[in-house]
C-alpha positions as CSV (number, residue, x, y, z in Angstrom):
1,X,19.5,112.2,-206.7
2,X,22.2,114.7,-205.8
3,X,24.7,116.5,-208.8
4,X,28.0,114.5,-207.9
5,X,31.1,116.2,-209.4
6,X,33.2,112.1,-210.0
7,X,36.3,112.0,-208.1
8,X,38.9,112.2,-210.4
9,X,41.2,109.3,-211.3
10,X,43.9,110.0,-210.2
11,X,42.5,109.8,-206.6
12,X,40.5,106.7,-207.5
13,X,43.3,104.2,-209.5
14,X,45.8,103.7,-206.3
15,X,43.3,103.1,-203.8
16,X,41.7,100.5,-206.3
17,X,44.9,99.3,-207.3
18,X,46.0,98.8,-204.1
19,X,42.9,97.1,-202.7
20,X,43.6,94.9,-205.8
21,X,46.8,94.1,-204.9
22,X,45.8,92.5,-201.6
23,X,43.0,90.9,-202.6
24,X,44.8,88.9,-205.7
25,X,48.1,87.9,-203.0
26,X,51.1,86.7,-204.5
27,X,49.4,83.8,-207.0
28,X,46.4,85.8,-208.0
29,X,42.8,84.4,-207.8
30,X,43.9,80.6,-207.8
31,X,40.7,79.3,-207.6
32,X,39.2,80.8,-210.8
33,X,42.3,80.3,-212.6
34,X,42.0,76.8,-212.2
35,X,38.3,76.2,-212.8
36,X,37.1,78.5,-215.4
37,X,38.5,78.7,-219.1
38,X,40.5,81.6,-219.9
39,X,38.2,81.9,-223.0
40,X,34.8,81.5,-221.2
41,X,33.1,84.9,-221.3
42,X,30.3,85.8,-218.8
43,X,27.7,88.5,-217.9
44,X,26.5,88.9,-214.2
45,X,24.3,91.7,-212.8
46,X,25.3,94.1,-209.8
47,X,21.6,93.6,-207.6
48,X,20.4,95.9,-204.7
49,X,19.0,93.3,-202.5
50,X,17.8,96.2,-199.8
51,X,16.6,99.6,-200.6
52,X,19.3,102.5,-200.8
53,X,21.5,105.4,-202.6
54,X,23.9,104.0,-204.7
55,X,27.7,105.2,-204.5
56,X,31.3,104.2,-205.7
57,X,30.2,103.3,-209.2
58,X,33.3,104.1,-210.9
59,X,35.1,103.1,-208.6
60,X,33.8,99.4,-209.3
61,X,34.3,100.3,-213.0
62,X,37.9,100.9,-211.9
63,X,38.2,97.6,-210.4
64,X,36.8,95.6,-213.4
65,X,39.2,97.5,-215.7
66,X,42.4,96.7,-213.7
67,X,42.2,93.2,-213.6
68,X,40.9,93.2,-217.8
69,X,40.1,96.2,-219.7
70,X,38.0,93.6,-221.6
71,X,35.1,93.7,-219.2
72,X,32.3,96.7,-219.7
73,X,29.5,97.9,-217.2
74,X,26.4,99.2,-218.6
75,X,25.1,101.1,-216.0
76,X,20.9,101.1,-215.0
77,X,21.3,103.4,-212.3
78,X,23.1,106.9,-212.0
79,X,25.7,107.4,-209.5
80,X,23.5,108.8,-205.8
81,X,20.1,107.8,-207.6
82,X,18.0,105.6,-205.4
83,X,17.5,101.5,-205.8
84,X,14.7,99.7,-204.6
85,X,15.9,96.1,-203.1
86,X,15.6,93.8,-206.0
87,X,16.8,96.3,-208.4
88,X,20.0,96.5,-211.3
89,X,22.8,98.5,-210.8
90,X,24.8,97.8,-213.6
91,X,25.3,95.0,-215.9
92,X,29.3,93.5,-216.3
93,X,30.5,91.7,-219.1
94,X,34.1,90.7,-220.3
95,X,35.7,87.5,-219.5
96,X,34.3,85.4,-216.5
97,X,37.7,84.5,-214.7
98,X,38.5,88.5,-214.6
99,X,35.1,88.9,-213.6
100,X,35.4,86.5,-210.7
101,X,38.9,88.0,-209.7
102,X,37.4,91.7,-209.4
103,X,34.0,90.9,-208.2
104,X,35.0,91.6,-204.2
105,X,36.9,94.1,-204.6
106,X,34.6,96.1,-206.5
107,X,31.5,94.8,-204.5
108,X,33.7,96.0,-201.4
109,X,33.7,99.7,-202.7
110,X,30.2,99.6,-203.7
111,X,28.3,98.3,-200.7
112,X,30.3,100.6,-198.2
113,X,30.3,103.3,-199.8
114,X,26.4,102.5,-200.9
115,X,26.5,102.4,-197.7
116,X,27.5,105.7,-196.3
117,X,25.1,107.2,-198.8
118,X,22.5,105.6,-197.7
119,X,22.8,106.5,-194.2
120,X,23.7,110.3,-194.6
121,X,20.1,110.2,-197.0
122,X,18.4,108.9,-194.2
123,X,19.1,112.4,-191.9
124,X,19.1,114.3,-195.2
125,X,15.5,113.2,-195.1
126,X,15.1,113.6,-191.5
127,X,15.9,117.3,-191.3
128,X,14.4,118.3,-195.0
129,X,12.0,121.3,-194.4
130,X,14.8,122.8,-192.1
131,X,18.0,125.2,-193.1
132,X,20.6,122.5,-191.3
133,X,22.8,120.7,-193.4
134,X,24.4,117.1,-192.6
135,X,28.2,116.8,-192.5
136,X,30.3,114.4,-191.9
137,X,33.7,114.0,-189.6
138,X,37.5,113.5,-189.8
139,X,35.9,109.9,-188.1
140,X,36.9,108.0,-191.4
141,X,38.9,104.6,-192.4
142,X,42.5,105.5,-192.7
143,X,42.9,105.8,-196.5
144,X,39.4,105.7,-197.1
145,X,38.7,109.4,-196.2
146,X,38.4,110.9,-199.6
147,X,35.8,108.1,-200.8
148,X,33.7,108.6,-197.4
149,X,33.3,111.8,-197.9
150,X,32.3,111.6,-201.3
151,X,29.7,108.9,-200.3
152,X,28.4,111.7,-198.1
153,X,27.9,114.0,-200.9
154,X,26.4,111.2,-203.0
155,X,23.7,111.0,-199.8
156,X,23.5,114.8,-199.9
157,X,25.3,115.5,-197.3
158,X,28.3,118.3,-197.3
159,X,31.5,117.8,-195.8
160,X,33.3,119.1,-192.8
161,X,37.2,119.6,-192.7
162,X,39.4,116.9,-195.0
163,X,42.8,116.8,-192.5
164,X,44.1,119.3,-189.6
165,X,45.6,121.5,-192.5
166,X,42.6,123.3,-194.3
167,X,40.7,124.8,-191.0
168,X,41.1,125.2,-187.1
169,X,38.9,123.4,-184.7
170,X,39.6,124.2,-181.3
171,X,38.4,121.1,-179.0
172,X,38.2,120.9,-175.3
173,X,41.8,119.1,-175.1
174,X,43.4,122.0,-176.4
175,X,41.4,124.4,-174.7
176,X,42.6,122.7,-171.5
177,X,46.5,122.8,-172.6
178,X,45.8,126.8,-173.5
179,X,44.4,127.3,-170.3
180,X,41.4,129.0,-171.6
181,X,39.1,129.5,-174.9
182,X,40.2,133.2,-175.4
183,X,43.9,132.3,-175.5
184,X,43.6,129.4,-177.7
185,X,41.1,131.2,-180.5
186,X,44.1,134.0,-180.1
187,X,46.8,131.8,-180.7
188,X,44.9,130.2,-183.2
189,X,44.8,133.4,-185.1
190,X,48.1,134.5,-185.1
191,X,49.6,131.4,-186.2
192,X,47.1,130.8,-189.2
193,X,46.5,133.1,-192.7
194,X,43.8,134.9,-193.1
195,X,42.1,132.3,-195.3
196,X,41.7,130.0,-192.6
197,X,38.4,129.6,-190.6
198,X,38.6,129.5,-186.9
199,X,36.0,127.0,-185.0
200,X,35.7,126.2,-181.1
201,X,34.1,123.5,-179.6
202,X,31.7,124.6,-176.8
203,X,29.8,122.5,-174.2
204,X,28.1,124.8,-172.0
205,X,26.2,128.6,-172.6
206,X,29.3,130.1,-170.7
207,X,31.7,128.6,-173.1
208,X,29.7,129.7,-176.4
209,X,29.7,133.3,-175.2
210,X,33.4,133.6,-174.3
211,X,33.7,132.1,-177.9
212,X,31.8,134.6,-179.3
213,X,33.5,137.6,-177.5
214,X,36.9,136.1,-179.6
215,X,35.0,136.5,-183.1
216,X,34.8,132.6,-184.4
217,X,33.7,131.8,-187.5
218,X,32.3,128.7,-185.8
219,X,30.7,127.2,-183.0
220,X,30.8,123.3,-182.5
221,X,27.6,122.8,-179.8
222,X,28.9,119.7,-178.5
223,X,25.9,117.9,-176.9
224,X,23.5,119.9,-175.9
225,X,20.2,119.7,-174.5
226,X,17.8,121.0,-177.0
227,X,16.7,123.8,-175.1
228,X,20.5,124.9,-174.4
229,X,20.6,124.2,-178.2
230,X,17.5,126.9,-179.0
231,X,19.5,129.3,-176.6
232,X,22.8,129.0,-178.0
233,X,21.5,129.6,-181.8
234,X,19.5,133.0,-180.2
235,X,22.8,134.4,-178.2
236,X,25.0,133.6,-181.8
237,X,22.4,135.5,-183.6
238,X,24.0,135.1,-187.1
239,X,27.8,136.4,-186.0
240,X,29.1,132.6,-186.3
241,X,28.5,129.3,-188.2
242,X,26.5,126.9,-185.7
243,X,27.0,122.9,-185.8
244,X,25.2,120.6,-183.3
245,X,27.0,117.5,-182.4
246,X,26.3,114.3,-180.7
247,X,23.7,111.6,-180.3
248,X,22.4,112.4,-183.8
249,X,20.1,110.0,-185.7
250,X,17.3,110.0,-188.0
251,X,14.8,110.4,-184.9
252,X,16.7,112.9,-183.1
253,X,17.6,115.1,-186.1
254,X,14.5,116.9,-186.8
255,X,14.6,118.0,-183.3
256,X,18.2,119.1,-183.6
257,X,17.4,121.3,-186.7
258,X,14.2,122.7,-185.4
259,X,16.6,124.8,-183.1
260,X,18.0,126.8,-186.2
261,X,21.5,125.2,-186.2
262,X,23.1,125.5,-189.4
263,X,24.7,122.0,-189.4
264,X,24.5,118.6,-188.0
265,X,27.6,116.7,-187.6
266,X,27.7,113.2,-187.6
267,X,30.9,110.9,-186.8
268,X,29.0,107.3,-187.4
269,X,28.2,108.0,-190.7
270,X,31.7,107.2,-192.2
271,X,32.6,104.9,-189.0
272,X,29.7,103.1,-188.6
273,X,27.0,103.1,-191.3
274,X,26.0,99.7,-192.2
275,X,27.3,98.4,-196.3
276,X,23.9,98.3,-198.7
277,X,23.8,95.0,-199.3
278,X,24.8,94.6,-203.1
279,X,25.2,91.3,-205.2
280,X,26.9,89.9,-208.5
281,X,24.1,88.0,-210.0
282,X,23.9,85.6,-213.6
283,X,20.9,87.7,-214.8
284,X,19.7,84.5,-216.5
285,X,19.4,82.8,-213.1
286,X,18.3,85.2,-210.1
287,X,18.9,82.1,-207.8
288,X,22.4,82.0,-208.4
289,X,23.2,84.5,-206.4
290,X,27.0,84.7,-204.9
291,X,28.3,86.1,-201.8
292,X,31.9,85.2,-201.6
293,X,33.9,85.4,-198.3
């Protein structure tokens, strides 16, 4: 389990709310409105049903709370500790039709971001015994991008940039519109404060060392083979942050971070990692289980 600093609520509350807001329509949740008591309280369990790092806790929290401050979640497992399929999350309580009307929602938050976790663990694991750290990319759901992230910290990954406005990363489109890498790391510089880090993307030996002749703070190895890799890391020698990019997975990353790179980027981790399949459960009867569409 990774130290998670929680994202704070005022981050947390309008994305809920507004996920919220979409699910419940213009009638609310019509269908648990008209079949369950308003009086009838209930008391389901949040289940792993396959092995992972758990993520988005409070944001589920948030969820329940919306629809009724009523409900309350005891939590069994901490936020980015590990669950074995089979295993409690959290126990809900509180009235069953507010139950019913949050359960999606929350479930929504918690098995993507559960999720993302899960998958940036997985190369966490896969480099562990090397220096490189896993980041993520601005490859995110719009709106989403602060909660991805934070799923790739619950993982233990680190992040890369948040938005275009906190660092410069040079690519090859703008290299081509500059005309070449010296010019654009040069205009780069003049036009940003001295806070500001400065890193180029680079896909060939050539490239890396005209980046290198500018100063970077950073070199993006887009691609490489691993021997080009092994070279580039050698020729940076320590003057510049290194990040390998490209066709990384659990299999590949050892490799990847055998050649000394500092970081491994990783796009498919907040685009494409599968949800960790999460249930709400009666605890009194595991074979009710409930998926709702």
């Amino acid at each position: 389990m990774t130290s998670l600093a929680p994202l704070p609520q005022i981050i947390m509350e309008p994305i809920v709310r507004s996920a919220l807001m979409e699910d419940l329509g213009r009638a609310g949740d019509i269908t648990s409105d008209a079949i369950i008591p308003a009086d009838r309280k209930a008391t389901f369990a949040l289940n792993a049903r396959q092995a992972g790092v758990v993520a988005g806790l409070d944001l589920v929290m948030f969820a329940f709370l919306l629809v009724d401050p009523g409900i309350s979640m005891q939590l069994r497992c901490p936020e980015g500790g590990k669950v074995s399929a089979g295993e409690t999350i959290a126990i809900v309580n509180g009235p069953a039709r507010s139950l019913l009307t949050a359960e999606r929602t929350a479930l929504n938050f918690l098995c993507k971001l559960s999720g993302i976790a899960t998958a940036t663990a997985s190369l966490v694991n896969a480099v562990r015994g090397h220096n490189a750290k896993i980041v993520c990319t601005r490859k995110t759901t719009p709106g989403l991008r602060v909660l991805e992230k934070y799923a790739v910290r619950a993982g233990g990954g680190a992040n890369h940039r948040f938005a275009l406005d906190d660092a410069v990363l040079i690519k090859d489109n703008h290299i081509a519109i500059a005309g070449d890498i010296r010019t654009a790391i040069e205009r780069a510089r003049r036009a940003v404060g001295h806070m500001i880090k400065i890193e180029v993307e680079v896909d060939t030996l050539d490239q890396l060392e005209m980046a290198l002749q500018a100063s970077v703070d950073a070199v993006l190895l887009d691609n490489m083979s691993l021997e080009d890799l092994g070279q580039a890391v050698a020729m940076v020698g320590g003057r510049a942050l290194t990040e390998a990019s490209g066709r990384v997975t659990p299999k590949t990353a050892p490799a990847i971070a055998a050649t000394g790179v500092d970081l491994i980027s990783a796009g498919w981790l907040t685009h494409s990692a599968p949800i960790l399949d999460i249930g709400l459960d009666m605890p009194a009867d595991r074979n009710c289980s409930r998926h709702l569409n």
